[in-house]
C-alpha positions in Angstrom: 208.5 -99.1 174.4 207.6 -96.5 176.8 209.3 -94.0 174.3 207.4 -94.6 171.8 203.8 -94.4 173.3 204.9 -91.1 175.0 205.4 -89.8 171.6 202.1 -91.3 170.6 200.1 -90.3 173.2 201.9 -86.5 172.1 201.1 -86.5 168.5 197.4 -87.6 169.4 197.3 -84.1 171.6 198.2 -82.5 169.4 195.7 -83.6 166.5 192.9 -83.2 169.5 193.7 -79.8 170.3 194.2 -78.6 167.0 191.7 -80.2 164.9 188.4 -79.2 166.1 189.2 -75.6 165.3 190.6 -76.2 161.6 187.1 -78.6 160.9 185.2 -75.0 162.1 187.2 -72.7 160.2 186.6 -75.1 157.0 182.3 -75.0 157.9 182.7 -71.5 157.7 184.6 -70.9 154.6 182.6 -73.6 153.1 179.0 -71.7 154.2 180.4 -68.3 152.7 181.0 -69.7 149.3 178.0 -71.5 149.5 176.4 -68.0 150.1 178.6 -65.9 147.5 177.4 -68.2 144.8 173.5 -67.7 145.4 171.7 -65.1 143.6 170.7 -62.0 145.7 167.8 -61.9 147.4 165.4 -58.7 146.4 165.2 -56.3 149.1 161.6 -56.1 150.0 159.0 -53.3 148.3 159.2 -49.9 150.5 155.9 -49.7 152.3 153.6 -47.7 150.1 151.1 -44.6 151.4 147.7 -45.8 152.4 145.0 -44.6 150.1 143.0 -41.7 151.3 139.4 -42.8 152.0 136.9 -42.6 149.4 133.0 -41.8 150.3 130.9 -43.3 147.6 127.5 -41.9 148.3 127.1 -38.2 149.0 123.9 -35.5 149.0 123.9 -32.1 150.1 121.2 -29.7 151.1 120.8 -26.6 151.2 119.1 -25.0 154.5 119.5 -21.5 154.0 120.3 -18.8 151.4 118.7 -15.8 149.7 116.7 -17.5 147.1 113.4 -20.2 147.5 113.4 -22.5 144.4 110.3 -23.8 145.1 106.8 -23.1 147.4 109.2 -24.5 150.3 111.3 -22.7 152.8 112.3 -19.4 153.6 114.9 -17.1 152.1 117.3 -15.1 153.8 120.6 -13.6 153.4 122.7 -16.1 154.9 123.9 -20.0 154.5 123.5 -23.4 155.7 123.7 -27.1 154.1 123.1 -30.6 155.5 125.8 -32.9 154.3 125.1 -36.6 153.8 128.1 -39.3 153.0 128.3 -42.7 154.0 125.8 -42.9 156.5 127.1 -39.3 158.4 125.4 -36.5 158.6 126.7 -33.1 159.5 125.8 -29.6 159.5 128.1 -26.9 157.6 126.3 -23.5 159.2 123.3 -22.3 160.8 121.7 -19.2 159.2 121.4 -15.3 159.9 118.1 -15.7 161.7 117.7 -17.9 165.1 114.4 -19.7 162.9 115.3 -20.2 159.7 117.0 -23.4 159.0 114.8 -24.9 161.7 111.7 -23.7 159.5 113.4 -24.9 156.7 114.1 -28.3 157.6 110.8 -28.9 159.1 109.0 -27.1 155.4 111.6 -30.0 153.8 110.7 -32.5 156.1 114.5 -32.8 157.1 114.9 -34.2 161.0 118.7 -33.1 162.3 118.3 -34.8 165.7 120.2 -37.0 164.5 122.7 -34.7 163.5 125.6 -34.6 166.1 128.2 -32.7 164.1 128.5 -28.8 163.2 130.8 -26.8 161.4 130.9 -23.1 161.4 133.0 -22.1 158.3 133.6 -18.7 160.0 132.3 -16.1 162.8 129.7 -14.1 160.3 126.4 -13.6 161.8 124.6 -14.8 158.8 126.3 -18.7 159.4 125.9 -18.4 163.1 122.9 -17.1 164.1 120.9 -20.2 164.2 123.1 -22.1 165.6 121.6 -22.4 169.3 118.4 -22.2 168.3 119.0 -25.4 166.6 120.8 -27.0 169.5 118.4 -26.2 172.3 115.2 -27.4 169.8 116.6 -30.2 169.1 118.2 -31.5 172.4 114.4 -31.8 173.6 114.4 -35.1 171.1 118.2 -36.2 171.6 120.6 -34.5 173.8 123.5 -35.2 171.9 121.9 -33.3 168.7 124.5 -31.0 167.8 126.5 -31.3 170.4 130.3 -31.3 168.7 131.0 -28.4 167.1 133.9 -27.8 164.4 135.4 -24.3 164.5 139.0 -23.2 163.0 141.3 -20.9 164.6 140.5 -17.4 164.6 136.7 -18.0 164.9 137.2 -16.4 168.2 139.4 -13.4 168.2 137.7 -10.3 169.0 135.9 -7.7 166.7 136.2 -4.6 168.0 134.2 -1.1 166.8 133.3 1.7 168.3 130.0 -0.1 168.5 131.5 -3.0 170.4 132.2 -6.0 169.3 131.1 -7.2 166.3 132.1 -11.2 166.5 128.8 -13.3 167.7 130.8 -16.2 168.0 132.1 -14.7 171.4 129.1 -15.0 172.6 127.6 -18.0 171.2 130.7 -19.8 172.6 129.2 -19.1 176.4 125.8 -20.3 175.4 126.6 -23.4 173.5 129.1 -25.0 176.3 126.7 -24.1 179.1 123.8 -26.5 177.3 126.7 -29.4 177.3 128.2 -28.6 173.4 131.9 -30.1 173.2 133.9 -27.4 170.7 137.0 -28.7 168.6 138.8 -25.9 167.3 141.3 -26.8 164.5 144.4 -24.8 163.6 145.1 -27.3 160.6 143.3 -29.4 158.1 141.7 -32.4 159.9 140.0 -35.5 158.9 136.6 -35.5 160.7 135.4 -38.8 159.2 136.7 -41.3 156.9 136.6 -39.5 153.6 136.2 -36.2 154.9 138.2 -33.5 155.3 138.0 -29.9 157.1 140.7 -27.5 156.0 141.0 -25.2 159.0 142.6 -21.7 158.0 143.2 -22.3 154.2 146.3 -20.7 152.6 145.9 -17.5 150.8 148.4 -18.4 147.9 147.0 -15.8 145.1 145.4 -12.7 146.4 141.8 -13.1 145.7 140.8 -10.9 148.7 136.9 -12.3 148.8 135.8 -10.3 151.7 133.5 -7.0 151.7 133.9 -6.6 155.7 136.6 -3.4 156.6 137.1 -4.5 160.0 139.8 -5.2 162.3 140.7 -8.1 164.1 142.9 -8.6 167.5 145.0 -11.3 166.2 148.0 -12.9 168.8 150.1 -10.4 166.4 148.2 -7.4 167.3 145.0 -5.6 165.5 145.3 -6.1 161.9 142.6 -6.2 158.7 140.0 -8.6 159.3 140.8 -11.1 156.4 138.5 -13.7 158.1 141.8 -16.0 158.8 139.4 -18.6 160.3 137.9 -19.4 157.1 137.7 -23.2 156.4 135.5 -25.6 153.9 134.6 -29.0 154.3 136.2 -31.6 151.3 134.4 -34.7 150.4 137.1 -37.2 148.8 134.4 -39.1 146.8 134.3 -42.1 144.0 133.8 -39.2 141.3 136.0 -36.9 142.9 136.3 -34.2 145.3 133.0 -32.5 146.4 133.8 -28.6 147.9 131.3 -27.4 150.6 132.0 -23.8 150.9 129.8 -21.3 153.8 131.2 -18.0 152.1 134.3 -19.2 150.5 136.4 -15.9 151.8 139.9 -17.9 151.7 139.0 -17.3 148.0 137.5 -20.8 146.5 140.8 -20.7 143.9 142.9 -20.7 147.1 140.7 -23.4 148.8 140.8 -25.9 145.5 144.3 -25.4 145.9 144.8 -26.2 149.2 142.2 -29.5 148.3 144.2 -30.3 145.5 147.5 -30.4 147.8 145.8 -32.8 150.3 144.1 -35.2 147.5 146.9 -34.9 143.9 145.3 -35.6 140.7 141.4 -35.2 142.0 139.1 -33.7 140.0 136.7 -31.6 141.8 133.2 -33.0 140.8 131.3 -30.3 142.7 131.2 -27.4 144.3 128.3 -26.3 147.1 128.3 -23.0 148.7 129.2 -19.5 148.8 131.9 -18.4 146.6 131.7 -14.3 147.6 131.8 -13.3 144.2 128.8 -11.1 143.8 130.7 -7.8 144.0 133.6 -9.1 141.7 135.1 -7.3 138.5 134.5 -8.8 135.3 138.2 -9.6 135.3 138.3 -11.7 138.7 135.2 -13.3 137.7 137.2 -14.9 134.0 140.4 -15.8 136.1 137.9 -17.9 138.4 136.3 -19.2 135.8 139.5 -20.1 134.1 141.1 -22.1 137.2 137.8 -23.6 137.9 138.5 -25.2 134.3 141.6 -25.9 135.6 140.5 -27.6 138.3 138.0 -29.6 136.1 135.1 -28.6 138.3 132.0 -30.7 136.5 129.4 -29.0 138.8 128.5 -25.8 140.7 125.6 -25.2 143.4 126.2 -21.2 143.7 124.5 -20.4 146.4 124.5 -16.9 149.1 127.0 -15.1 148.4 128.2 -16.1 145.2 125.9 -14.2 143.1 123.8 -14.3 140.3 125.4 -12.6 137.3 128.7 -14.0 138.9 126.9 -17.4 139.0 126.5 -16.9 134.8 130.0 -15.5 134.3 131.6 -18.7 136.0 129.4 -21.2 134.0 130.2 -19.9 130.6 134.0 -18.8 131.6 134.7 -22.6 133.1 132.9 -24.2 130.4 130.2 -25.7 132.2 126.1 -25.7 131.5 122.7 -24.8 132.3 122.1 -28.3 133.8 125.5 -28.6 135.9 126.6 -25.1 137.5 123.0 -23.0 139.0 122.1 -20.8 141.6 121.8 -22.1 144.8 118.3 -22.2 146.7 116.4 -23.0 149.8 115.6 -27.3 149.1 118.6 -27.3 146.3 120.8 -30.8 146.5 123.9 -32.2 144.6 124.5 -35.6 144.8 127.1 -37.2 143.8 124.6 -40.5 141.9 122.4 -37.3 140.3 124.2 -34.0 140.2 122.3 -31.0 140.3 119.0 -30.8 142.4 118.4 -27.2 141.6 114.6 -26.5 142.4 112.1 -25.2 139.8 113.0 -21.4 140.0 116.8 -21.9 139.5 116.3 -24.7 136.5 
């Protein structure tokens, strides 16, 4: 008797010890077929790019340049533009003169206390010279009136001539941070805004050399040509498309659409504002500008300062555009992006 329960007791040990294991190892096996036999799941969708911003209401103005359209403003050689988008306003240059945009806004019944934002496209005197002029009028309303200002690197290198130095912007820098003025220099494009986009130095991919200046300029490399490296535009990325404002456009504006185009793929460029420095241009730059503005399906053009008049005509004809939709830029001209073309009565 006690044999037998002994060998009982022995064979229910064994099932004890050895059973629990066997049921997990059958769970398992079980769960993996179970698993095998479903369909596979879809892997989930790679995030995607956001969107670049889009600005849907957009007017600029322009402050300053050699021709009056109508019995407002002053002319002068030279170049500014308010820019209006989505509620922000912003200044892209000041003028050659220390009065003139201020005249000119006031003659246009334009306030920019409310302005906070500047951009100088480059160290010129003619898109400078205003500058604190406008800062120190308009701080007696708001002290934070054009208080930021937007400058690309290179705006500062030295000038030199045997008549001294010949960049203002050296200068200006001393005056404008001693009234409180916060400067952002930008080595690189930059979004300043949703929508908006500042190139910094653009790339020079074709050779379009839009400069009249035979300088030099003391560069970290050491004193080379003064090719104005510092030259930037401000892009608009808008419901229509891409709206250029240029000051003098000496990156070459073929170059600058280019470097727009990279940033914003597939955009038409629905206007252009600004100096293009064409005035001086062979017949045979002026078609290959023409042409790649076609290219670019540029719908409008506001040639102002620089750009030049005859050049003005070659480029409307050459890119296929009309009387209505490419003009020369005056004192009071707009484009908007609801309207187009506000051209003034003498450039109609």
């Amino acid at each position: 008797m006690a044999t037998r329960n002994t060998a009982r007791d022995s064979k229910f040990r064994m099932k004890k010890r050895f059973g629990l294991p066997i049921a997990i190892a059958a769970l398992v096996t079980l769960s993996v077929l179970t698993l095998a036999s479903q369909p596979a799941m879809a892997e989930a969708p790679a995030a995607t790019a956001a969107k670049p911003a889009q600005i849907n209401a957009v007017k600029v103005t322009v402050l300053s340049t050699m021709l009056v359209g109508d019995l407002a403003g002053i002319g002068e050689w030279g170049f500014s533009a308010l820019v209006e988008a989505d509620g922000h306003r912003i200044l892209l240059d000041t003028g050659s003169h220390p009065d003139t945009v201020l005249q000119n806004a006031r003659d246009l019944n334009i306030d920019l206390s409310d302005v906070k934002e500047v951009i100088i496209t480059h160290n010129h005197q003619d898109h400078v010279t205003g500058l604190m002029t406008l800062r120190r009028e308009m701080m007696k309303k708001n002290p934070a009136a054009l208080s930021v200002l937007h400058v690309s690197r290179g705006v500062f290198y030295s000038r030199p001539s045997p008549k001294g130095e010949q960049n203002p912007m050296i200068a200006i820098r001393k005056e404008y941070e001693a009234t409180g003025g916060k400067i952002i220099e930008h080595s690189e494009g930059a979004e300043i805004f949703p929508g908006a986009w500042l190139t910094g130095p653009v790339p020079r991919k074709y050779p379009e050399r839009n400069w009249s200046v035979t300088g030099k300029v003391q560069t970290p490399d050491g004193l080379v040509e003064d090719t104005i490296p510092e030259d930037q535009t401000l892009v608009l990325n808008t419901s229509k498309g891409l709206v250029i404002v240029t000051g003098c456009g000496h990156a070459g504006i073929v170059n600058i659409l280019t470097d727009a185009g990279a940033r914003f793929p597939g955009e038409p460029v629905y206007g252009i504002v600004g100096g293009l420095h064409l005035f001086a241009a062979t017949d045979d730059q002026l078609n290959w500008t023409g042409d790649k503005l076609k290219e670019f399906k540029v719908a409008n053009l506001v040639g102002a300062h620089c750009t030049g008049i005859e050049a003005l005509h070659y480029l409307r004809e050459r890119a296929g555009l009309t009387r209505q939709s490419a003009v020369v830029g005056s004192v009071g001209s707009s484009f908007t992006i609801a309207d187009g073309v506000h051209p003034g009565a003498l450039a109609k």
